[in-house]
C-alpha positions as CSV (number, residue, x, y, z in Angstrom):
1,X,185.0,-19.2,332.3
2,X,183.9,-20.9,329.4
3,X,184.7,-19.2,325.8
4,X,182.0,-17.2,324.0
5,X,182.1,-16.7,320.2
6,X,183.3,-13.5,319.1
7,X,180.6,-11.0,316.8
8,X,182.9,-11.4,313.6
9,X,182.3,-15.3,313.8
10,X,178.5,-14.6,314.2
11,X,178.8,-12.4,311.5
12,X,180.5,-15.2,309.7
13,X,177.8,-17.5,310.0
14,X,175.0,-15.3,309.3
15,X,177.2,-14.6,305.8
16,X,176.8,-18.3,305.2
17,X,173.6,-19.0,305.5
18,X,172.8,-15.8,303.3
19,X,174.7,-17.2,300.6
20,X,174.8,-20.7,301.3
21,X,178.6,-20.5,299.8
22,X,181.8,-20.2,301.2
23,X,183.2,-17.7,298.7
24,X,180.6,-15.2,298.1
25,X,180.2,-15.6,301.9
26,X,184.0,-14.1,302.2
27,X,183.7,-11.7,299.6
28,X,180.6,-10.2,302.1
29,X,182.4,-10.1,304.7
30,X,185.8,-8.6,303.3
31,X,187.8,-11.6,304.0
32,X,189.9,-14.5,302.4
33,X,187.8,-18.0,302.3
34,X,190.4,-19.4,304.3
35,X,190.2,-17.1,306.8
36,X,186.1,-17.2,306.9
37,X,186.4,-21.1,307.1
38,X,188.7,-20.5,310.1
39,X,186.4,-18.7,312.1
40,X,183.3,-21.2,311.5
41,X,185.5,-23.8,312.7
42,X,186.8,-21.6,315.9
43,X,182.9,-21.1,316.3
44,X,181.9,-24.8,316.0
45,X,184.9,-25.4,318.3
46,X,183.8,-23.1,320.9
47,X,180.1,-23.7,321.3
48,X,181.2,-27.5,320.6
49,X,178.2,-28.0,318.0
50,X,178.0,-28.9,314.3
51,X,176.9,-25.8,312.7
52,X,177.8,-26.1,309.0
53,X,177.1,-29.2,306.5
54,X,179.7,-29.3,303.9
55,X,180.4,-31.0,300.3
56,X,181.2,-30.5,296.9
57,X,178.4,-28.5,295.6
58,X,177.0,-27.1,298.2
59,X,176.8,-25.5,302.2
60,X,173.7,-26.5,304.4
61,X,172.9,-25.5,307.9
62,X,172.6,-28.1,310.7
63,X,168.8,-27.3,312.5
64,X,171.1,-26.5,315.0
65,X,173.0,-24.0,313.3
66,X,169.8,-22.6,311.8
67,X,168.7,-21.6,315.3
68,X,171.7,-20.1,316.0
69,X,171.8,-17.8,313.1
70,X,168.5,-16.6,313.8
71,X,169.8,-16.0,317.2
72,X,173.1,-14.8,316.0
73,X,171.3,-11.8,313.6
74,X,169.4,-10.7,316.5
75,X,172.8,-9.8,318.2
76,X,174.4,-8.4,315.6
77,X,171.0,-6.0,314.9
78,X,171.2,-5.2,318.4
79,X,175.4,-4.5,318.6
80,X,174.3,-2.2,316.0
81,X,171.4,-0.4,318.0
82,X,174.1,-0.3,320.5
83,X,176.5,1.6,318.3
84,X,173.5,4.2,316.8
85,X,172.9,4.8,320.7
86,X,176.0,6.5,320.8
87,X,175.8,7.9,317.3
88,X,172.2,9.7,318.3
89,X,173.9,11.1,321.2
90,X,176.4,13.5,319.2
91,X,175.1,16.3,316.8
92,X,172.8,15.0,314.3
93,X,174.2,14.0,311.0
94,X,177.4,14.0,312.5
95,X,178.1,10.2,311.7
96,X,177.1,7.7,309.1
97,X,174.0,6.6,308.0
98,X,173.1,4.0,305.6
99,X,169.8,4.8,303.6
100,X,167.8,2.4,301.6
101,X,165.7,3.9,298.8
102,X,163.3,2.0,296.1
103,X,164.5,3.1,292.3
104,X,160.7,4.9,291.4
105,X,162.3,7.6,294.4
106,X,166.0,7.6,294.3
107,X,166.4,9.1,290.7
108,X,163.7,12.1,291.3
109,X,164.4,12.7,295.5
110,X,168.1,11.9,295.9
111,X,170.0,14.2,294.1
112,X,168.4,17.6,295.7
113,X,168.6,15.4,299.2
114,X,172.1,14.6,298.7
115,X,173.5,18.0,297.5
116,X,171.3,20.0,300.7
117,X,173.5,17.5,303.2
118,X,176.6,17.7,301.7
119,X,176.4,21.2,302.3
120,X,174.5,21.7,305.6
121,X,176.4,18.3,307.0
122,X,180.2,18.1,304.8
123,X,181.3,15.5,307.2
124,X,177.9,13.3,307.8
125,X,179.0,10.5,305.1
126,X,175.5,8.7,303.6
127,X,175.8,5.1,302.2
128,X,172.5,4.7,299.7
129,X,171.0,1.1,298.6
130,X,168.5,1.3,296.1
131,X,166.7,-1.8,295.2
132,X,163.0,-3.1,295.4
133,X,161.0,-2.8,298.9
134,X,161.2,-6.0,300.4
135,X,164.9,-6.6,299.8
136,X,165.6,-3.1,301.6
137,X,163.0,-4.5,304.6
138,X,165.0,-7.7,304.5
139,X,168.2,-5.6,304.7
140,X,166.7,-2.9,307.4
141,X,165.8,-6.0,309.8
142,X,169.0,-7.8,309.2
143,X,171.2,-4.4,310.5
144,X,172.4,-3.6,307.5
145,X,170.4,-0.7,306.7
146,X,169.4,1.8,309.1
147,X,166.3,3.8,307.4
148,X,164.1,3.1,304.4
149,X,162.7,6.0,301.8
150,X,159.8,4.0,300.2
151,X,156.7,4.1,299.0
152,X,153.3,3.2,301.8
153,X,152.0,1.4,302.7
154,X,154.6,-1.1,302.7
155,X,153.7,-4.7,305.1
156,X,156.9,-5.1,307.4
157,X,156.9,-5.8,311.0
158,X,158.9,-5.1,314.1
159,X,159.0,-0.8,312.3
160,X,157.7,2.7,312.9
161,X,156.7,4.4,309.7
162,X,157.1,8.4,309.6
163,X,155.0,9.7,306.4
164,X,156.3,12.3,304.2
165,X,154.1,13.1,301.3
166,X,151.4,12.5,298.9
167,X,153.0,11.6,294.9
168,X,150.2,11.9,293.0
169,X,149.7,9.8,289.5
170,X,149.3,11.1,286.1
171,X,148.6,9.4,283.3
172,X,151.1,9.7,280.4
173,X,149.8,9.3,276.7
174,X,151.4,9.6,273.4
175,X,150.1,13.1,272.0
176,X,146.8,12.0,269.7
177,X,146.0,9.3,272.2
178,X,142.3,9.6,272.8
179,X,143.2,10.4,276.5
180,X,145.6,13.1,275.6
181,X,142.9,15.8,274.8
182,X,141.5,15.6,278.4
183,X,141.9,18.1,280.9
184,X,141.6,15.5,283.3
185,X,140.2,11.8,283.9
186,X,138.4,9.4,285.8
187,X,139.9,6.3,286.8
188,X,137.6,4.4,285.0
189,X,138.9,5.8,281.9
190,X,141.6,3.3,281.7
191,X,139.4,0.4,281.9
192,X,140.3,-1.2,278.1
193,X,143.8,0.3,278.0
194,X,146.7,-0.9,276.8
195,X,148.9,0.0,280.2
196,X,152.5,-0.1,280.4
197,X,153.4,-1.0,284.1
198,X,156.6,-2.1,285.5
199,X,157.5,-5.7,286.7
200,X,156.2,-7.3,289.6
201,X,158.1,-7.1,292.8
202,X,158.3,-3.1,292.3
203,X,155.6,-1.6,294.5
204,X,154.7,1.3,292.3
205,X,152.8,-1.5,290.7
206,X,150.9,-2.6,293.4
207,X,150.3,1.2,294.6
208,X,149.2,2.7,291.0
209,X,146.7,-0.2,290.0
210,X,145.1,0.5,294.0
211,X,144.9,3.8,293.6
212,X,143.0,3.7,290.2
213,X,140.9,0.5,291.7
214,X,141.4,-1.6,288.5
215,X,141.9,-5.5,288.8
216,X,144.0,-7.1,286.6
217,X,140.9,-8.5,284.3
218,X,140.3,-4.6,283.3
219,X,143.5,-3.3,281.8
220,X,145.2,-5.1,278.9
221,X,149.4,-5.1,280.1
222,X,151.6,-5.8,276.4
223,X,154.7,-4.9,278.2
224,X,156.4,-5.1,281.5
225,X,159.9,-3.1,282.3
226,X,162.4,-2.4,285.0
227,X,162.6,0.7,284.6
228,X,160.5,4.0,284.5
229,X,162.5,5.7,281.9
230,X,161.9,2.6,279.7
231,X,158.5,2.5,280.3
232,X,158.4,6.1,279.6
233,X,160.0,5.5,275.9
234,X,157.3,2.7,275.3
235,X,154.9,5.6,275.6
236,X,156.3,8.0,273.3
237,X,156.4,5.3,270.6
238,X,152.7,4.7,270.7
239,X,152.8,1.3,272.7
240,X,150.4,2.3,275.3
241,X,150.1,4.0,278.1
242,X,151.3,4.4,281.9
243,X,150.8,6.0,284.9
244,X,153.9,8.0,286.4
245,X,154.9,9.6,289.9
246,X,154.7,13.2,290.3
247,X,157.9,13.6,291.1
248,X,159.4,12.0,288.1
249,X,157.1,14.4,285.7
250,X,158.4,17.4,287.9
251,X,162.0,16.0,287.4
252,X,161.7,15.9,283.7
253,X,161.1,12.4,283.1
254,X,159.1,12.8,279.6
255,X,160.8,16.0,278.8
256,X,161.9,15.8,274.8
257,X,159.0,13.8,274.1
258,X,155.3,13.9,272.7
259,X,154.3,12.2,276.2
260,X,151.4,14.7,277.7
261,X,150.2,13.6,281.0
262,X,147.1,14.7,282.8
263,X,145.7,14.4,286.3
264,X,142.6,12.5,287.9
265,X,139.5,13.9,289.2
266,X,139.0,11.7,291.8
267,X,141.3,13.3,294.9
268,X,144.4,10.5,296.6
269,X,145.1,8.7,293.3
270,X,148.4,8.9,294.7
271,X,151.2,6.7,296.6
272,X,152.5,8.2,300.1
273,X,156.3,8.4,300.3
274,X,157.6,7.6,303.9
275,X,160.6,6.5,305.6
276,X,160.9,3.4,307.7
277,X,163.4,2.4,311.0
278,X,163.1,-0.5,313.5
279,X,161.0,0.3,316.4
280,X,164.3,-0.5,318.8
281,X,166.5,2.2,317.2
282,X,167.6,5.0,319.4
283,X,168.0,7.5,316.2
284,X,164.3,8.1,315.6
285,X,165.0,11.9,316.2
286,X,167.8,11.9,313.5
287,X,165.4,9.8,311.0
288,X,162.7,12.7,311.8
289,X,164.9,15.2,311.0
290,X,165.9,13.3,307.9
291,X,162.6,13.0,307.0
292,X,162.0,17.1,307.4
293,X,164.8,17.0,304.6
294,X,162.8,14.8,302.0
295,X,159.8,17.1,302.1
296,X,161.7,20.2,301.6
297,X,163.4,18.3,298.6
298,X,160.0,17.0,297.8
299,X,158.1,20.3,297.6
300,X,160.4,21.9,295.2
């Protein structure tokens, strides 16, 4: 019977062509470099093919070795269905999970989520990745994430989305701002504004300019930040304006300031917050029930 390569060497060679490096490859993967450059040559060896180009400055692919990492990652995504099959078969949060969460959530949602599991599950261990959406939907179809907490809509393919809750969006003005004295606004009302938004690539972005329906020709941007506590600071010191999350007024994200922040008239200016799986994995019930847990946390 002819050899077959083993999953660590697959996993070797999907480490590769991620980082396109020999070292960082075997610092992913836990391993020396001598020992990663081992197994790509026992996997060359056994399939017989050039996989890897190698010289001084660089590592390429072979077209044949691109083909077989994409083939390769849809193994190891499906070994890992394999072992959340028998996961989703014992007691729910019983095992591991590894949650990826987008840093506009994970500061407001995670702490009240984290402290209800650790006591309700003391033995379910949660790994959480926070980073920008389509990182986390890279990561989530690659198998190395099993569910996403995100904002919706989010584009990603090959997933089943479970909605949460609505997070509405306030505006947040410096006290004396000429939007400060309203009760409340009309999205038009910002047309002209100086508004503080963060960078692009985070989806809050996206989701607050859609649900006010302004174009980028009808707001005036000064500054963009990575962070919604900076953004926040901007604010207090007269810069502008910006348009915050719910959930991270209710979790005291202006608190000690002169921010005020007031609500729209117009009902759904607002972001959903969801959780996202692959369609294939057998722990949808878990994720469900995981789910049940953010809007508890949610509707504190």
């Amino acid at each position: 019977m002819a050899r077959q390569p083993t999953l660590k060497q697959l996993k070797y060679l999907c480490a590769i062509a991620d980082h396109q490096h020999f070292g960082r490859a075997a610092e992913a993967c836990h391993v020396s470099q001598s020992t990663l450059s081992a197994g790509i040559q026992e996997l060359e060896d056994t399939l017989s093919a050039s996989l890897v180009e190698r010289n001084n400055r660089n590592v390429l692919l072979t077209g044949l070795g691109q083909e077989v990492v994409a083939r390769a990652h849809s193994v190891l995504v499906d070994v890992d269905d394999l072992v959340s099959l028998c996961a989703a078969a014992r007691e729910p949060f019983s095992g591991k999970m590894r949650l990826g969460v987008i840093p506009t959530i994970a500061p407001f949602l995670l702490p009240h989520l984290l402290s209800d599991l650790r006591t309700e599950h003391p033995d379910f261990r949660l790994y959480i990745r926070e980073d920008l959406s389509h990182h986390l939907v890279n990561a989530l179809h690659a198998g190395e994430l099993d569910v996403l907490l995100l904002a919706l809509p989010f584009p990603a393919e090959g997933v089943e989305v479970m909605t949460l809750a609505q997070d509405d969006f306030l505006l947040a003005s410096p006290r004396g701002h000429p939007l400060s004295d309203r009760k409340q606004l009309a999205t038009g009302d910002l047309r002209g504004e100086d508004l503080l938004l963060l960078e692009d690539g985070h989806c809050l972005r996206d989701h607050a300019l859609e649900a006010c329906e302004l174009r980028g020709s009808q707001i005036t941007v000064p500054y963009q930040a990575t962070s919604l506590a900076t953004i926040v600071q901007m604010v207090a010191n007269g810069i502008g304006v910006t348009l915050l999350p719910q959930m991270s007024v209710a979790a005291g994200i202006t608190a000690g300031t002169n921010i005020v922040v007031t609500p729209f008239k117009k009902p759904r200016v607002a972001r959903e917050i969801g959780l996202m799986w692959r369609k294939k994995t057998p722990r949808r019930a878990e994720f469900r029930l995981l789910g049940e847990k953010v809007v508890a946390c949610a509707s504190r």
